[in-house]
NUDRENKOL-633530 format. One line per 5 residues: number of its first residue (from 1); their letters; for each residue x, y, z of C-alpha. Coordinates in Angstrom, 2 decimals. Each point is the difference from the previous one (the first is absolute). Layout:
BEGIN
NUM) A) X Y Z; ...
***
This chain:
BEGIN
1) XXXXX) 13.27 17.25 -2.30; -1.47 -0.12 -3.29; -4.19 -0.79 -0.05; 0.99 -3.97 -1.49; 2.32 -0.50 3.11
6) XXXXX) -2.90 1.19 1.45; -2.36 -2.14 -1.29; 2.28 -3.23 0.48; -0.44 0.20 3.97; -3.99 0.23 -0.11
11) XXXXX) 0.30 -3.62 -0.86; 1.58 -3.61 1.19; -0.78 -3.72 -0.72; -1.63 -2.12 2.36; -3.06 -2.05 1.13
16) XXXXX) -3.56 0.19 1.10; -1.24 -1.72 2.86; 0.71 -3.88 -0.23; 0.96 -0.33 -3.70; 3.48 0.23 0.25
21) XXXXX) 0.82 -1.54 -4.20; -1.73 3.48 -0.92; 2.39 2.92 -0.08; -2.15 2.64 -0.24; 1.28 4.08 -0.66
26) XXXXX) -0.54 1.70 2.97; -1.12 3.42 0.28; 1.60 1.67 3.62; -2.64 1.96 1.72; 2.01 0.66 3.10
31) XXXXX) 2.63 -1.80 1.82; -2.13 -3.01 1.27; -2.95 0.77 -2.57; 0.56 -1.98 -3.79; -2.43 -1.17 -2.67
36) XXXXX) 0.19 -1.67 -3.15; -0.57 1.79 -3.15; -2.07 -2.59 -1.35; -2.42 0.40 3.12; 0.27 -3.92 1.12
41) XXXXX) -0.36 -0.50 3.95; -2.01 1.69 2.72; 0.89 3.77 0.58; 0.71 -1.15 3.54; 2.08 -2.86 -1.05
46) XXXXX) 3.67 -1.27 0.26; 2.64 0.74 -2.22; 3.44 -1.21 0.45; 3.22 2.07 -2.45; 1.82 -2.66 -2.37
51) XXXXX) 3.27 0.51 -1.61; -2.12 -1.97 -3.14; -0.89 0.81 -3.52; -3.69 0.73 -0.13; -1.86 -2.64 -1.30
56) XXXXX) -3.93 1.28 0.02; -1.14 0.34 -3.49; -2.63 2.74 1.40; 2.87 1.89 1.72; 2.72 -0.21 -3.21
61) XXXXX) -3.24 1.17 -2.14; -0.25 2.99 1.73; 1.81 3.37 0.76; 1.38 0.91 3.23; -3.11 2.15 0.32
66) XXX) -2.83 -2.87 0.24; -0.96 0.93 -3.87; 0.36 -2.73 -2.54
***
């Protein structure tokens, strides 16, 4: 694989805790472990994978990486 195929599975759309109108871009950690590039929800919190378009200004603003 080639570093952009790469770089396409270190992230998936989804929500943060209760907000689920938010799509968020989710950075995988681990398996069970993702957070949203933007930063919103608690480090501890829920996330749930959509099939959605990502809808968070904050996380369409910034890169993959967390840098805007």
């Amino acid at each position: 694989m080639n570093a952009k195929a790469d770089k396409a599975q270190e992230t998936v759309a989804g929500t943060v805790g209760d907000d689920v109108r938010t799509v968020h871009r989710l950075r995988v950690v681990d398996r069970h472990v993702r957070r949203a590039v933007c930063g919103a929800g608690d480090p501890s919190g829920v996330t749930d994978v959509w099939l959605r378009a990502v809808n968070c200004p904050a996380c369409l603003t910034t890169d993959s990486d967390g840098e805007a």
